[in-house]
Backbone as CSV, one residue per row, in Angstrom:
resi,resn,N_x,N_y,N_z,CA_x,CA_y,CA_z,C_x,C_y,C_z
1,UNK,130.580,73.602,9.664,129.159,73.629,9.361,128.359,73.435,10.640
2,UNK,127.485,74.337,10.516,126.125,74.094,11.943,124.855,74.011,11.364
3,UNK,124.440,72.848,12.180,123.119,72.184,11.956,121.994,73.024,13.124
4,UNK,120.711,73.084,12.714,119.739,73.941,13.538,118.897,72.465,13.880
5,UNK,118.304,72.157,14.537,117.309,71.028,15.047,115.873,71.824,14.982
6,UNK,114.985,71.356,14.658,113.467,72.054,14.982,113.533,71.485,16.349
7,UNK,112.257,72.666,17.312,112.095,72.393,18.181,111.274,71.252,18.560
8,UNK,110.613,70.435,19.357,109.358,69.537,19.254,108.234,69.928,18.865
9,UNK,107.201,69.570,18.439,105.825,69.917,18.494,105.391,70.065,19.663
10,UNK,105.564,69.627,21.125,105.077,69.831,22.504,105.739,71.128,22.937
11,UNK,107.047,71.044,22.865,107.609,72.603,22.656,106.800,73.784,22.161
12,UNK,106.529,73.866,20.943,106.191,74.684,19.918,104.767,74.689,20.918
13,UNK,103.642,74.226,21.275,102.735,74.348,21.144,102.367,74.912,22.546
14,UNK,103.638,74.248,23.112,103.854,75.129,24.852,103.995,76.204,24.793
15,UNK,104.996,76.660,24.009,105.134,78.393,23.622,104.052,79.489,23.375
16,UNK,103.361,78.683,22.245,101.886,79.126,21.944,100.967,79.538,22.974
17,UNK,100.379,78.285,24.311,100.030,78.764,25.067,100.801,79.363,26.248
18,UNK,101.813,79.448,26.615,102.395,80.347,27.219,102.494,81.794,26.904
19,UNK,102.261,81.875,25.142,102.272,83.084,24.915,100.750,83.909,25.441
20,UNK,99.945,83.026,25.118,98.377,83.555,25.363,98.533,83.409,26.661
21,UNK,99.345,83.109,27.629,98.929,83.387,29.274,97.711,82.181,29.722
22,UNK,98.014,81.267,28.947,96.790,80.057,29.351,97.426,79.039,29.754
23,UNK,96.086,78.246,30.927,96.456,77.528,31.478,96.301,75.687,30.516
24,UNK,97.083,74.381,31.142,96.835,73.848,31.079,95.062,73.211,30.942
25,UNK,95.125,73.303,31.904,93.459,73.281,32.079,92.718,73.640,30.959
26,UNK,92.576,75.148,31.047,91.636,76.404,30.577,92.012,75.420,28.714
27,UNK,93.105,75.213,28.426,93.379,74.639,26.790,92.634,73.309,26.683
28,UNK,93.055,72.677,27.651,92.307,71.139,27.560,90.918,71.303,27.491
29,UNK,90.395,71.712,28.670,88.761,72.097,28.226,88.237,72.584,27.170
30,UNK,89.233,73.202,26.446,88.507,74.278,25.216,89.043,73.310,24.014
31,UNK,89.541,72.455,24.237,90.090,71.841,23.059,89.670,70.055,23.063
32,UNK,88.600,70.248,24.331,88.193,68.979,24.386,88.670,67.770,24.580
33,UNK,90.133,67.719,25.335,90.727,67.086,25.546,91.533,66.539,27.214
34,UNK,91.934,65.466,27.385,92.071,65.655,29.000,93.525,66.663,29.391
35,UNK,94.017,66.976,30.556,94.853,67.826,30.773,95.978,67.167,30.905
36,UNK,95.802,65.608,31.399,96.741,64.955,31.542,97.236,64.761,29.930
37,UNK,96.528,64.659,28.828,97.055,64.210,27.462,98.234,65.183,27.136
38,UNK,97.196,66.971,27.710,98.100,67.980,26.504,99.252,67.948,27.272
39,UNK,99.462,67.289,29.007,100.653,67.257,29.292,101.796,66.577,28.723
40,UNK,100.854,65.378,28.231,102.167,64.471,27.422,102.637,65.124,26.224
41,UNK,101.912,65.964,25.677,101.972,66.301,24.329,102.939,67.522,24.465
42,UNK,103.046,68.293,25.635,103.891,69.448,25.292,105.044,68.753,25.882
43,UNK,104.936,67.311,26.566,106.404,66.987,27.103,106.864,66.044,26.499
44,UNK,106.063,65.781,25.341,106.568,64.312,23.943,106.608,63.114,24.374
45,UNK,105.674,62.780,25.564,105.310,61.785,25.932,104.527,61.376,25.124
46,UNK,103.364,61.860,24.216,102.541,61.855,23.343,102.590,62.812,22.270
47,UNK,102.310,61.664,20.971,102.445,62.503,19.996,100.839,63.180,19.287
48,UNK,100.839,63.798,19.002,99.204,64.623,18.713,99.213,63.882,17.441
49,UNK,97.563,63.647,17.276,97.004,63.998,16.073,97.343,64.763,15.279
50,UNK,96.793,64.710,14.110,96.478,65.729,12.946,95.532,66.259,13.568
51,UNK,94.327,66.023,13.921,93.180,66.959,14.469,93.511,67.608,15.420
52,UNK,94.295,66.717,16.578,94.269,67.661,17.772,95.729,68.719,17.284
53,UNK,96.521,69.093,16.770,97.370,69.399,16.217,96.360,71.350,15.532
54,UNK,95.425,70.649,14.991,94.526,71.810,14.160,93.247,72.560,15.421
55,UNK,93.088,71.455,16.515,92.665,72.130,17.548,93.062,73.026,18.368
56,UNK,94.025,72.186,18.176,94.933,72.953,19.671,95.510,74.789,19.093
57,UNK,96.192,74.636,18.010,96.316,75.456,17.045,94.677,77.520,16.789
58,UNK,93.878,76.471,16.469,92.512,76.813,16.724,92.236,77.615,17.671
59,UNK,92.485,76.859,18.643,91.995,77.229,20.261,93.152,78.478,20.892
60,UNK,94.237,78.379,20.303,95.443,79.316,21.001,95.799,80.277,19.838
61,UNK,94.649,80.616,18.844,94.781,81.618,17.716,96.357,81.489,17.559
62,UNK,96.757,80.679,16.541,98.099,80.321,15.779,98.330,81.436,14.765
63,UNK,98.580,81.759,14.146,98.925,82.625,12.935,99.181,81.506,12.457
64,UNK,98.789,81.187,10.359,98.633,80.222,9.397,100.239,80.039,9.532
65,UNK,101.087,81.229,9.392,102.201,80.834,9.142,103.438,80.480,10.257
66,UNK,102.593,80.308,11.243,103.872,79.352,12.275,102.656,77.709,12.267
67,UNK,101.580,77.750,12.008,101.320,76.668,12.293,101.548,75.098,11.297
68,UNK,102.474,76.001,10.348,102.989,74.997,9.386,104.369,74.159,10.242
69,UNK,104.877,75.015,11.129,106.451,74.625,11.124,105.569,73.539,12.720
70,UNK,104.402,73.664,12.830,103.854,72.732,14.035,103.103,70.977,13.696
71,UNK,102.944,71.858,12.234,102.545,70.126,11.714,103.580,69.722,11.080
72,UNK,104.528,70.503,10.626,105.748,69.250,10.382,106.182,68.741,11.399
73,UNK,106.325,69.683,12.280,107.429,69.172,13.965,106.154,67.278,14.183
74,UNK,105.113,67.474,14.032,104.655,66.836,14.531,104.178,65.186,13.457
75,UNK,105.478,65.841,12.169,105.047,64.560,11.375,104.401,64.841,10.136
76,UNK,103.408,65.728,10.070,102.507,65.804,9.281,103.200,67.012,7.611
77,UNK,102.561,67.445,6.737,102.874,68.312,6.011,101.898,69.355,6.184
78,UNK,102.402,70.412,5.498,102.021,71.372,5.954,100.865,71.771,5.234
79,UNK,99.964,72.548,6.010,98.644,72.801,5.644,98.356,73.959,4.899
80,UNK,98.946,74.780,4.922,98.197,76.328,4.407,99.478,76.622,3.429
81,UNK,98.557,77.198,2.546,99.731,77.903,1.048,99.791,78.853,1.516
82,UNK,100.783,79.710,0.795,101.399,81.034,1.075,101.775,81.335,-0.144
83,UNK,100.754,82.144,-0.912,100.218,82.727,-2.782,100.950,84.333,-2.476
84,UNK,101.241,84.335,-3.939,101.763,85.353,-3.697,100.513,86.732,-3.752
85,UNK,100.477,87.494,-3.151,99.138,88.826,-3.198,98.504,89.057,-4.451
86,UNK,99.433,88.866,-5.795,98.762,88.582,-6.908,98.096,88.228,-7.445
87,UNK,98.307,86.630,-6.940,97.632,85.453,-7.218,96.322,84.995,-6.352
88,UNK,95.990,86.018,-5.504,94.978,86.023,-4.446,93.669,85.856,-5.047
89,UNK,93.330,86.262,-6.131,92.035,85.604,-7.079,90.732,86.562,-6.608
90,UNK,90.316,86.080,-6.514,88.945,86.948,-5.398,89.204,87.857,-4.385
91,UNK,89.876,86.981,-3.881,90.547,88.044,-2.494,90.948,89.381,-2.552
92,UNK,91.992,88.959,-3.791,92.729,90.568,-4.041,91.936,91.441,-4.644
93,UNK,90.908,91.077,-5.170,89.398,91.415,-5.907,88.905,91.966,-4.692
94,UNK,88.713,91.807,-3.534,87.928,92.230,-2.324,88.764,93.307,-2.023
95,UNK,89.971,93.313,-1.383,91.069,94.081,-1.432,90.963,95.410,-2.445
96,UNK,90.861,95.163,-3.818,90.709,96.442,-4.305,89.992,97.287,-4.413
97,UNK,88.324,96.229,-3.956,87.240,96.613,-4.133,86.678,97.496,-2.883
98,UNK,88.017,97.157,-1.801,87.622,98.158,0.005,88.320,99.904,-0.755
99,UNK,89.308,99.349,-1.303,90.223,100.558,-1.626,89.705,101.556,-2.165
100,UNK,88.814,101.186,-3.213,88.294,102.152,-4.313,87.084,102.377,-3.982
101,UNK,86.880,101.885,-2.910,85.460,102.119,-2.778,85.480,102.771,-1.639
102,UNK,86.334,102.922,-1.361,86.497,104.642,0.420,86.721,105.508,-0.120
103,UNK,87.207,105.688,-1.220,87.742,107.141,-1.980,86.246,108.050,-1.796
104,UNK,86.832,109.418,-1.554,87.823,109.837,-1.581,88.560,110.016,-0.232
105,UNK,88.582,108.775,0.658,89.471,108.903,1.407,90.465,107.687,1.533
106,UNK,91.596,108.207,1.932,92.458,106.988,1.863,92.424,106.045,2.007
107,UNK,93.297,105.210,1.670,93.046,103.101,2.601,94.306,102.398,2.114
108,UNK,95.190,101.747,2.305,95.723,100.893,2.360,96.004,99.680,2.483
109,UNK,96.473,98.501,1.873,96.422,97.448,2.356,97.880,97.245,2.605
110,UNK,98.675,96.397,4.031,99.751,96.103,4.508,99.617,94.454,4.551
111,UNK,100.862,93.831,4.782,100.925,92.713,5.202,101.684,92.909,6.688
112,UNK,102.106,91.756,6.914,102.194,91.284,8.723,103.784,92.907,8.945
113,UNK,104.127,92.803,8.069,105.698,93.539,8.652,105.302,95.175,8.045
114,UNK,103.590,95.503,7.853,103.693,96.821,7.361,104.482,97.224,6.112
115,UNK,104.564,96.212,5.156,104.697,96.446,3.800,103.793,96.696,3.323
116,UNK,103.893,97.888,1.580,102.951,97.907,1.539,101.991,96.865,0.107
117,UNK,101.377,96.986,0.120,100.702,96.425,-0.856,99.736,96.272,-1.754
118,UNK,98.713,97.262,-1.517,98.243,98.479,-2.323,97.587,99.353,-2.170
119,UNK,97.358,100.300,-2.436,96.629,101.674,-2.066,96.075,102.464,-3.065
120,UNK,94.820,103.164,-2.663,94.185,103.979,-3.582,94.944,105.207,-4.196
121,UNK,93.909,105.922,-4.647,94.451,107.452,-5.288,94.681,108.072,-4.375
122,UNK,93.735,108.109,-3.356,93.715,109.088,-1.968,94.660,109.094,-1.404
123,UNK,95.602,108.436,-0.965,96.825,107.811,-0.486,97.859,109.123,-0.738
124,UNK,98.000,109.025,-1.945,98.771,110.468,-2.355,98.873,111.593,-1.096
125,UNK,97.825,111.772,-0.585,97.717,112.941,0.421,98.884,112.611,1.466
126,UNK,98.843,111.251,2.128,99.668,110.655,3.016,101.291,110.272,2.763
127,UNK,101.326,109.690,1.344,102.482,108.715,1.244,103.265,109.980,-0.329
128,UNK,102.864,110.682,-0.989,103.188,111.340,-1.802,103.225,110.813,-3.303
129,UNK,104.033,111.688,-4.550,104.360,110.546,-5.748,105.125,109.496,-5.356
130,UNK,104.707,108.346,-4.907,105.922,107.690,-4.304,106.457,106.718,-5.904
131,UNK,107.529,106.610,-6.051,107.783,106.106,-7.476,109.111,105.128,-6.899
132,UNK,108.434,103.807,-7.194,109.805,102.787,-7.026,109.884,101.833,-8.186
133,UNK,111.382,101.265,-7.905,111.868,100.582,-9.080,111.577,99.051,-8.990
134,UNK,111.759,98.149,-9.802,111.706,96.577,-9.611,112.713,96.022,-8.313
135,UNK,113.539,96.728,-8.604,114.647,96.514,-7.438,114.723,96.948,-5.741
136,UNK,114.055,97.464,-5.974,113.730,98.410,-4.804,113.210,97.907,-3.337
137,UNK,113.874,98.237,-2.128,112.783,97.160,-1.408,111.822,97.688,-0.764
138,UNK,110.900,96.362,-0.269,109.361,96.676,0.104,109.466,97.790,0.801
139,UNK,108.108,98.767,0.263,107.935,99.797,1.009,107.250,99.812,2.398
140,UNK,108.139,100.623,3.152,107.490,99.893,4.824,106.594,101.459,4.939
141,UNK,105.184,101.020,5.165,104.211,102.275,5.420,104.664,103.167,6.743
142,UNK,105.071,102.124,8.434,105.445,102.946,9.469,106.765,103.707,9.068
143,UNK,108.036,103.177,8.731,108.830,103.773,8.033,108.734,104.822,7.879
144,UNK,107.929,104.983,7.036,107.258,106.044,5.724,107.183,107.453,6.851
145,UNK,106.189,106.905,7.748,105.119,107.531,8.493,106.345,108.562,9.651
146,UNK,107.022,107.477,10.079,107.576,108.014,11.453,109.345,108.029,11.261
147,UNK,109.774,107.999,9.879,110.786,108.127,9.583,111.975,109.389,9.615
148,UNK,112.909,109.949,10.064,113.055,111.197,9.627,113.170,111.816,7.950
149,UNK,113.350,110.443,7.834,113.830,111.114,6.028,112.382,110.970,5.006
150,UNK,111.065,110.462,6.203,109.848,110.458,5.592,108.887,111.585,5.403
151,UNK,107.610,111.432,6.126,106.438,112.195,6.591,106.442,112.284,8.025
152,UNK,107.658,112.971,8.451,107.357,112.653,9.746,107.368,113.826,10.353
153,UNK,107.874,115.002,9.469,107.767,116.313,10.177,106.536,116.920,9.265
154,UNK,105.964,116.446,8.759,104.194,116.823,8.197,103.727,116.079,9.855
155,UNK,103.778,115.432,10.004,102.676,114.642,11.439,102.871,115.862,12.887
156,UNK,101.827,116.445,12.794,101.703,117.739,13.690,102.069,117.284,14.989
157,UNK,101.113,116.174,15.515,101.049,115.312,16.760,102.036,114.159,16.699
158,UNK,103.442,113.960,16.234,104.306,113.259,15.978,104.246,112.175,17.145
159,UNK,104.935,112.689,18.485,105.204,112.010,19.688,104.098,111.119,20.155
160,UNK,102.611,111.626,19.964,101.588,111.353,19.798,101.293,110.087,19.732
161,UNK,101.413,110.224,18.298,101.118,109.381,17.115,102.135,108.502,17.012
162,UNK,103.271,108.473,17.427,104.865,107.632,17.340,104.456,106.589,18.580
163,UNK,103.974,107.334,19.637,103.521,106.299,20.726,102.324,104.725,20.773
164,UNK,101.298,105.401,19.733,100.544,105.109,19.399,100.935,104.039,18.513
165,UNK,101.435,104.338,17.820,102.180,102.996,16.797,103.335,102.196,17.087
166,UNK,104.019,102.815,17.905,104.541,101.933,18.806,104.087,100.533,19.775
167,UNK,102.860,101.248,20.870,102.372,100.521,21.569,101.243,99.203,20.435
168,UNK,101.132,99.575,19.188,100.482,99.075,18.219,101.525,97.920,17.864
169,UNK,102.469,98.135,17.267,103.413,97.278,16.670,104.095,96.217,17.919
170,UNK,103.858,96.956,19.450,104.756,95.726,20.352,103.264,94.928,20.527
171,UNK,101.911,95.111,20.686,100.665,93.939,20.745,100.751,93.426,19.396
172,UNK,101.553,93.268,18.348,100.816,93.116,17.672,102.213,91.858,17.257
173,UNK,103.165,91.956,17.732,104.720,91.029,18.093,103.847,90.443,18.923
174,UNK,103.769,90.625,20.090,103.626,89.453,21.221,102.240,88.789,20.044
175,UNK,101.362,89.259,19.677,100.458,88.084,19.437,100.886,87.740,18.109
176,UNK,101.568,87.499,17.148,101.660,87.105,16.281,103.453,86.262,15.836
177,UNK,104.126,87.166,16.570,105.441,86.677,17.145,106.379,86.677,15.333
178,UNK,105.327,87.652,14.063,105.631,87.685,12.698,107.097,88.106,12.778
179,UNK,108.142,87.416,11.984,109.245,87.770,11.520,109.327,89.190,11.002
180,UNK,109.915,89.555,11.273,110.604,90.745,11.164,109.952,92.391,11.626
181,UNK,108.777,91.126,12.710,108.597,92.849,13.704,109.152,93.399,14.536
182,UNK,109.914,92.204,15.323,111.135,92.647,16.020,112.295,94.097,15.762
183,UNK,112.669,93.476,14.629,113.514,94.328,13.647,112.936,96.171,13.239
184,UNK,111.679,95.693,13.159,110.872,96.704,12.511,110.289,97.480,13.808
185,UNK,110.554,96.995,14.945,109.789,97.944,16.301,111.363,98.646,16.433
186,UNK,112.111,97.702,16.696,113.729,98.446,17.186,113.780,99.662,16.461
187,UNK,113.807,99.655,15.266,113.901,100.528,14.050,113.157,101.564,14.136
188,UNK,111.389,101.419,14.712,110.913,102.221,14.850,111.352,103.308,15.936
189,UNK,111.405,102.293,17.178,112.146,102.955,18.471,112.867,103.705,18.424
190,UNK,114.120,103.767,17.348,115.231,104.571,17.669,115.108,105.538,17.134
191,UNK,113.945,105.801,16.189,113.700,107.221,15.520,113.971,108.292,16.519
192,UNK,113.959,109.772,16.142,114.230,110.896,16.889,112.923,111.411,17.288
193,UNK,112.349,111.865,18.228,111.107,112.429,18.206,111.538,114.332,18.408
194,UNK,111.430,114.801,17.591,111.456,116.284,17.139,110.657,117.039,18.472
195,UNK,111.840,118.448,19.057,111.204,119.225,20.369,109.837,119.469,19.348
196,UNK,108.643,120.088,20.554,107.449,120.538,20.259,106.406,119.876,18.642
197,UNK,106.836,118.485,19.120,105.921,117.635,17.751,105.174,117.214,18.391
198,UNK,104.266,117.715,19.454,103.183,117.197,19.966,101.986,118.854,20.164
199,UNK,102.272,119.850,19.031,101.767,120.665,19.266,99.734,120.296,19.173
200,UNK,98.954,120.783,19.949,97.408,120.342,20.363,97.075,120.613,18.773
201,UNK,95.687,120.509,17.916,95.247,120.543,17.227,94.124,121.305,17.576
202,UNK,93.433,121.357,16.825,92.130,122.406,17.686,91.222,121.703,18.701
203,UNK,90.613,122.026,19.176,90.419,121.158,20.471,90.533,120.357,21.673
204,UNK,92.325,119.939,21.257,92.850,119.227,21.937,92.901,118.190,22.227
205,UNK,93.501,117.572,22.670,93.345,116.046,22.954,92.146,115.317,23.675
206,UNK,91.827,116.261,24.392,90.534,115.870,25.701,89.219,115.597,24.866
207,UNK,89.169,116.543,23.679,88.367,116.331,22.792,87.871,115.285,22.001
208,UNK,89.491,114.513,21.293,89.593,113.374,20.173,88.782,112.614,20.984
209,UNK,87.992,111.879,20.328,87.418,110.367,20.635,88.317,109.404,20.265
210,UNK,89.386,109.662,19.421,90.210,108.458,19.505,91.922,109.513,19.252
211,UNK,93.025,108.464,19.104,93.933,109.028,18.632,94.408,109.872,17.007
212,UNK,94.305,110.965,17.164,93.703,111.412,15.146,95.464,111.193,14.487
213,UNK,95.407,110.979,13.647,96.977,111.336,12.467,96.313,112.999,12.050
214,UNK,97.133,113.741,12.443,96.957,114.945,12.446,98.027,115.237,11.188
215,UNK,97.651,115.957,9.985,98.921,116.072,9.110,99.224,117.578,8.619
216,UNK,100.090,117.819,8.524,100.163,119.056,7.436,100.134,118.945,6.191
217,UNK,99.924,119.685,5.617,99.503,119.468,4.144,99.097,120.880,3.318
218,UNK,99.391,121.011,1.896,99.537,122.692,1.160,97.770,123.076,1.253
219,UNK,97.001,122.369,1.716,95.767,123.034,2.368,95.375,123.169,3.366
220,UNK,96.609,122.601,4.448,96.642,123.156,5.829,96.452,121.841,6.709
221,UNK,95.865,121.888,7.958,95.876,120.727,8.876,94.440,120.074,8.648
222,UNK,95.197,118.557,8.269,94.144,117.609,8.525,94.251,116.701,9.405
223,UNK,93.161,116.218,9.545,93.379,114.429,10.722,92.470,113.877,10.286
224,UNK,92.788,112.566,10.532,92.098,111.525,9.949,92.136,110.450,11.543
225,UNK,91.179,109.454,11.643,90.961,108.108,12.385,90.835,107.415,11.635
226,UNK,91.268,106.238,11.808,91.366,104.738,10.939,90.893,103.412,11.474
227,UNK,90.118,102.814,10.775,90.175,101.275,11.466,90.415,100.098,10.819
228,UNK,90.808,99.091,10.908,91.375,98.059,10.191,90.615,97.112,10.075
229,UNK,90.563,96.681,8.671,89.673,95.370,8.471,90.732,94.078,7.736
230,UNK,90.380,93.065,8.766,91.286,91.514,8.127,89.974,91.004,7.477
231,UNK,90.296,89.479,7.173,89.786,89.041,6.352,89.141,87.827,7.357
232,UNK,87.855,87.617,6.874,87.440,86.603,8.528,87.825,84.699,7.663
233,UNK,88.060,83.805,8.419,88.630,82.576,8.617,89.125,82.372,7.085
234,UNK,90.742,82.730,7.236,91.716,82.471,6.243,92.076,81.331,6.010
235,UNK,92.369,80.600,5.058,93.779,79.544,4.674,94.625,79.420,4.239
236,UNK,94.642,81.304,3.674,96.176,81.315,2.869,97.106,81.771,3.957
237,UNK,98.096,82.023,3.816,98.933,82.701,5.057,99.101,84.053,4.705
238,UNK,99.350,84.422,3.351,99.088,85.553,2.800,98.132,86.385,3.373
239,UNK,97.086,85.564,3.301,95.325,86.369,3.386,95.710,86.892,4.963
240,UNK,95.740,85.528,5.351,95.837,86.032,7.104,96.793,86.998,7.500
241,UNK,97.519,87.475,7.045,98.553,88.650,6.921,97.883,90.061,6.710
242,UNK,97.186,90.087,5.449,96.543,91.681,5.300,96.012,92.249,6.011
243,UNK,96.148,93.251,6.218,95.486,94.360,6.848,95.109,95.528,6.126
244,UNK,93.839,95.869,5.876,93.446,96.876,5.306,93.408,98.221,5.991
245,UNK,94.015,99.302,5.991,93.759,100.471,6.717,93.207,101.368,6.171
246,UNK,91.979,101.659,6.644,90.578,102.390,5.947,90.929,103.857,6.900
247,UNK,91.577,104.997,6.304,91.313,106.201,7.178,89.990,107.284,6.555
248,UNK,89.321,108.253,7.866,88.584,109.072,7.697,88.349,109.872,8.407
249,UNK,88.102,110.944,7.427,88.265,111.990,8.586,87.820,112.510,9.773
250,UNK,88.525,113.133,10.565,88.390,113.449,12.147,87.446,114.949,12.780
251,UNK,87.445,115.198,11.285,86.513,116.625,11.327,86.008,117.286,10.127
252,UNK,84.863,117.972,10.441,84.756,118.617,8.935,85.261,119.636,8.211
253,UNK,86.421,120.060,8.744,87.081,120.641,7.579,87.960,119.698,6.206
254,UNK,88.224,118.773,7.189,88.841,117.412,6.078,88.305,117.179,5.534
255,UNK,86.846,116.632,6.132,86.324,116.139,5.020,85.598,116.503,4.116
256,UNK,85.614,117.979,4.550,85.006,118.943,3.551,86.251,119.035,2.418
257,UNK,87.128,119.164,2.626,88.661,118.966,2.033,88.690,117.723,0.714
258,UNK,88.816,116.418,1.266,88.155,115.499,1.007,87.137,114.900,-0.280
259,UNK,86.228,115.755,0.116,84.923,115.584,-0.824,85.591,116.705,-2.090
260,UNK,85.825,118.075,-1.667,86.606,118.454,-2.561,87.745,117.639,-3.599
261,UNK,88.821,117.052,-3.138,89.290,116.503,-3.964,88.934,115.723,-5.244
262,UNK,87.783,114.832,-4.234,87.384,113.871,-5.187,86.401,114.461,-6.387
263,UNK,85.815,115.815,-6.173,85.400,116.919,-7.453,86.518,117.025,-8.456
C-alpha cells in the first residue's frame, strides 16, 4: 500500500504565484500584507489565516476548485460547493436563457475539460443529430470539432483552426492547471492534420478580423466568430467552470443562411 501526503499550504500557494510569474513583493503589496510574512507562509514558518488564505487566493486568481485543496492544507474546510449543472437553480436558468436567446445562431455551454453541457437548436449545424446513451461518456465539443472520426473534414480551414484551439487549450492549462486538460491537449495534438485543409475562404485570411470556423455544410461554406461569456464572481466551482460559446456569423451569406433557418 502507498500513501500520497498533501502538499503544504506554503507550497500550494507558492505554485500559484509562480504560476502567475509574480513576485514576492508585487503579492504582498496586493494582498496587503508584509513580504517577510508571505515568506514564512510559503516556507511554513507561518501558518495563514482563513482571510489571508482567501486573499492571497483572490489576488493570484485561484480557480474555486484548487482553492479547496488550499484551505484544507491549511487547516480550514473547504469553501465552495461543487452542484451538479442541474442543480444550478438560476444559473442554469441564465445559461439557457444565453442559448435560446442567440438562435438562430449557435451557442454552447462547456465546462473546464470542454464537455459538453448544453446547446441550442442551432448547434445541429455544427455538432449534427448527435444521440447519446445514459452510459455514454461526456461529450468532448474539441473532440467533436478536430477529431478524425468527427467534423473535422467539414472544417475547410482545419490546420487553421486546429492551431487556434490548440494555442487556446495550452493558455487555458497554464492558467487554470484543470484536470484533465493535460490529457485533453495531448489528445488534441496527436490528431492528423489532412494535406490542403487550410484551403483560403473568400477573401482570405488578410481579410478575417479574427480567426473564422469556416465549415462545409449541404448549403455550402459557412464561418462563423465566437466569443465566450463566464459568469462574473462565482462560488460554485461548477459555475466557475462554464463557458458559454456564443458563435456568429463571419459574413452575410451565413447569416443570410442563418436567418433563413430560423424561418
Amino acid at each position: 500500500m502507498t500513501t500520497t501526503t498533501a502538499p503544504p499550504v506554503g507550497v500550494l500557494l507558492r505554485r500559484w504565484r509562480e504560476r502567475r510569474r509574480r513576485s514576492q513583493l508585487d503579492v504582498a503589496l496586493a494582498a496587503e500584507l508584509s513580504t517577510r510574512h508571505l515568506s514564512c507562509v510559503e516556507t511554513g514558518r507561518a501558518r495563514p489565516s482563513r482571510d489571508l488564505v482567501r486573499r492571497l487566493c483572490d489576488e493570484l486568481d485561484v480557480p474555486l476548485r484548487e482553492r479547496n485543496p488550499i484551505y484544507l492544507a491549511a487547516g480550514f474546510a473547504p469553501v465552495h460547493r461543487e452542484r451538479p449543472f442541474d442543480d444550478l437553480g438560476a444559473a442554469r436558468a441564465a445559461v439557457e436563457a444565453v442559448l435560446t436567446g442567440h438562435e438562430p445562431n449557435p451557442a454552447l455551454a462547456v465546462n473546464v475539460r470542454w464537455e459538453l453541457l448544453a446547446a441550442n437548436r442551432a448547434m445541429g449545424l455544427f455538432l449534427g443529430d448527435v444521440r447519446r446513451g445514459p452510459s455514454d461518456p461526456p461529450f468532448n465539443v474539441l473532440k467533436a470539432t478536430l477529431g478524425p472520426d468527427g467534423m473535422a473534414g467539414r472544417v475547410l480551414n482545419l490546420a487553421q483552426w486546429r492551431a487556434h484551439v490548440l494555442r487556446r487549450v495550452r493558455r487555458q492549462l497554464e492558467r487554470t492547471a484543470g484536470a484533465g486538460l493535460a490529457e485533453l491537449l495531448a489528445e488534441l495534438e496527436s490528431y492528423p492534420v489532412p494535406d490542403g485543409a487550410d484551403a483560403p475562404g473568400p477573401g482570405g485570411e488578410a481579410q478575417d478580423l479574427v480567426v473564422p470556423l469556416r465549415l462545409a455544410s449541404e448549403y455550402g461554406e459557412l464561418a462563423f466568430l465566437y466569443t465566450t461569456t463566464v459568469f462574473g464572481s462565482p462560488r460554485d466551482v461548477t459555475l466557475d467552470e462554464i463557458a458559454i460559446e456564443t458563435f456568429f456569423p463571419a459574413d452575410g451569406r451565413t447569416a443570410e443562411l442563418m436567418r433563413g433557418q430560423a424561418g
